[in-house]
BAFI-3210 file (N, C-alpha, C; in Angstrom, 3 decimals, decimal comma, padded with zeros to 6 digits):
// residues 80
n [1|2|3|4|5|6|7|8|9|10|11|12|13|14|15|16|17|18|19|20|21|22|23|24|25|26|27|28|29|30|31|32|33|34|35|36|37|38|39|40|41|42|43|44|45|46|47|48|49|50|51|52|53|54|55|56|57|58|59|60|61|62|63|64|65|66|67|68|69|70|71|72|73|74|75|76|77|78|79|80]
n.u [145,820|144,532|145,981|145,758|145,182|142,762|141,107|138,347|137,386|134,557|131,405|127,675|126,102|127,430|128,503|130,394|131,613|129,974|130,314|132,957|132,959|131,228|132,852|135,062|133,785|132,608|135,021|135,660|137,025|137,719|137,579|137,930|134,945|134,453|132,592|133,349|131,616|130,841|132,232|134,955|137,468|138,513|138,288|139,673|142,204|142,057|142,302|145,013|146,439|145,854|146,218|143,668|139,688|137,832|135,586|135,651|138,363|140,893|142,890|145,315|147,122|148,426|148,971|147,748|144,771|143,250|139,787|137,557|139,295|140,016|141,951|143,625|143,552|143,009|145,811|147,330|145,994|147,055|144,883|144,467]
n.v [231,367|232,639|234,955|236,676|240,374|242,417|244,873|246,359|248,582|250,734|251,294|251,280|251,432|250,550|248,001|246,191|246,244|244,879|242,547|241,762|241,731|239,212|237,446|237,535|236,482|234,292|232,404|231,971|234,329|236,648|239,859|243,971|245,811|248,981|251,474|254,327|256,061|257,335|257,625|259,962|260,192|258,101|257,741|259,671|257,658|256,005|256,611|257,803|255,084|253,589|255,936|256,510|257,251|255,823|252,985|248,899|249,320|247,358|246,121|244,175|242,706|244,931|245,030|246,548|246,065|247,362|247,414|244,578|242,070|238,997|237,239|238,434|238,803|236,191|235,164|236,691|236,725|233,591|231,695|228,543]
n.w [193,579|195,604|196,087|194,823|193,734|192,881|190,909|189,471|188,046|186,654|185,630|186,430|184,071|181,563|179,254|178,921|181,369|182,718|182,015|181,637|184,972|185,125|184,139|185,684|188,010|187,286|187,089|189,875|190,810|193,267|194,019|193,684|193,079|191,812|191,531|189,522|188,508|190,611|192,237|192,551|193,332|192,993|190,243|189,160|190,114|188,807|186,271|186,133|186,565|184,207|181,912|180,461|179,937|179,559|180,023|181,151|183,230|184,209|186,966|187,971|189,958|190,121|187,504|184,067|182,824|180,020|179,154|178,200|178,418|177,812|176,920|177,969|180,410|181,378|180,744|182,861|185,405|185,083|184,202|183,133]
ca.u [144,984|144,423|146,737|145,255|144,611|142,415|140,189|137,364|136,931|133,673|130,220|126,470|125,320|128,850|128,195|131,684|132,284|129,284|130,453|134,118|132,753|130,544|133,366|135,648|132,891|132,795|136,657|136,095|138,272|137,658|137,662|137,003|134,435|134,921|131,831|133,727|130,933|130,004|133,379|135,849|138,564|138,865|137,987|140,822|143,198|141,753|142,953|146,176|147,151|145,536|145,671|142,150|138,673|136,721|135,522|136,226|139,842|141,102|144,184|145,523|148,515|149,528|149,418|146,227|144,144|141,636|138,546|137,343|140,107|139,638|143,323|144,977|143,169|143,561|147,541|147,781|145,502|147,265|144,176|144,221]
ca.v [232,472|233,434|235,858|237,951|241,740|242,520|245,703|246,289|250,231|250,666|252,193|250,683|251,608|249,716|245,984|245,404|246,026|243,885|240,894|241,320|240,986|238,089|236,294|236,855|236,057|232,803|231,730|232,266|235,280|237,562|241,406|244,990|246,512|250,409|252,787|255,321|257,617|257,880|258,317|260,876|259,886|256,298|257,543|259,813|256,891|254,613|257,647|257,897|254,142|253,540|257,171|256,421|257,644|254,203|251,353|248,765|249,228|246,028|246,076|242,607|242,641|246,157|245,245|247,299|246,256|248,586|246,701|243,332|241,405|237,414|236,630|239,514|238,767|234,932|235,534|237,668|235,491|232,351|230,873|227,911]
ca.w [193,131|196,558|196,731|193,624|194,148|191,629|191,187|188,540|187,363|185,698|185,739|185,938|182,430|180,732|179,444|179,491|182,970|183,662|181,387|182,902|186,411|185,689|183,461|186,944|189,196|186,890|187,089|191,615|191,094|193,849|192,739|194,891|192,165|191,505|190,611|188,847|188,237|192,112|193,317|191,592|193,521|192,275|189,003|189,230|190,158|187,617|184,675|186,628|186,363|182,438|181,192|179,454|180,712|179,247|181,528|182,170|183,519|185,376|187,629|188,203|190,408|189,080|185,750|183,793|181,164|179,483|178,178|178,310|177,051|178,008|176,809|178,864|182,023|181,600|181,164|184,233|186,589|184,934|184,124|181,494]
c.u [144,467|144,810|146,746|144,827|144,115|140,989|139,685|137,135|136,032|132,543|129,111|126,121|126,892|128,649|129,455|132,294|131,497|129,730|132,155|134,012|132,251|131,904|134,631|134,881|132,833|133,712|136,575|136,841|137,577|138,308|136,936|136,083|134,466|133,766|132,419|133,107|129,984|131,184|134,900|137,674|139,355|138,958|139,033|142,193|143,204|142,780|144,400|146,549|146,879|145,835|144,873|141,021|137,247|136,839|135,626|137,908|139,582|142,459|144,397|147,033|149,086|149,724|147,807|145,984|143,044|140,708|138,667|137,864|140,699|141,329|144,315|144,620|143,596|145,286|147,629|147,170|145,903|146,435|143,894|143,045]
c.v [233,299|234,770|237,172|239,246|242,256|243,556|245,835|247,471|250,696|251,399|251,205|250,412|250,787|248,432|245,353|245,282|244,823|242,404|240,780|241,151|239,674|236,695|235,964|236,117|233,897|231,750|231,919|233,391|236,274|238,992|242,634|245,764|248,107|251,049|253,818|256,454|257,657|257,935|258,694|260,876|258,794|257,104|258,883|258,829|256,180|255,634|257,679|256,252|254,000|254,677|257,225|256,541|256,767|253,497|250,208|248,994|248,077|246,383|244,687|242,766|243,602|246,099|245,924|246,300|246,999|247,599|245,025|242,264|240,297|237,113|237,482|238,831|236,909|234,591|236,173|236,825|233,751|231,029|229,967|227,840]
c.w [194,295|196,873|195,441|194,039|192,578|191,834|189,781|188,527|186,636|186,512|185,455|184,796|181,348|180,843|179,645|180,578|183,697|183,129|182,139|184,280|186,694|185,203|184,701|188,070|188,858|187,113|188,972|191,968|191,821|193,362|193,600|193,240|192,415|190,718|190,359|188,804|189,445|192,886|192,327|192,007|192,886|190,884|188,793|189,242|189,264|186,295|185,319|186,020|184,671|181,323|180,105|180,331|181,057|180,748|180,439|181,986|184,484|185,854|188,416|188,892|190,124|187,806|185,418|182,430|180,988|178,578|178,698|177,561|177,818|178,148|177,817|180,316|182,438|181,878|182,471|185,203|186,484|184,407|182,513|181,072]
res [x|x|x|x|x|x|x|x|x|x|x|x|x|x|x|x|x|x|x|x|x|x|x|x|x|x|x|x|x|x|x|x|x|x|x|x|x|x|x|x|x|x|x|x|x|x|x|x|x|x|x|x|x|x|x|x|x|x|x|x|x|x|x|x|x|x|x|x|x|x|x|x|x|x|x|x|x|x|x|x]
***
């Protein structure tokens, strides 16, 4: 799991960005977090890879998921 690149796309005021950070923070999964609505660049790239404007976006190895979705992120980080 070391070798995870895994970025977090979201905004302060969004519970789902905060419950997907704490539910990686939970599993040890290291993660670069992404304020969206303080930097327009990211939050440009984030709509580029998802083409959706919601948080959270996750990027797990290049793969995306949009929203806080337990079974996607567990499949992609492997975690039983």
């Amino acid at each position: 799991m070391k070798d995870q690149k895994v970025t977090v796309y979201s905004t302060p005021t969004c519970p789902y960005c905060v419950l997907a950070k704490q539910y990686l923070t939970s599993k040890n999964i290291p993660f670069e977090d992404v304020d969206v609505s303080q930097d327009q660049a990211r939050a440009f790239e984030m709509v580029q890879k998802s083409g959706q404007m919601g948080v959270p976006v996750l990027d797990i190895n290049g793969q995306v998921i949009v929203g806080f979705n337990k079974p996607a992120i567990d499949q992609l980080l492997q975690i039983a």
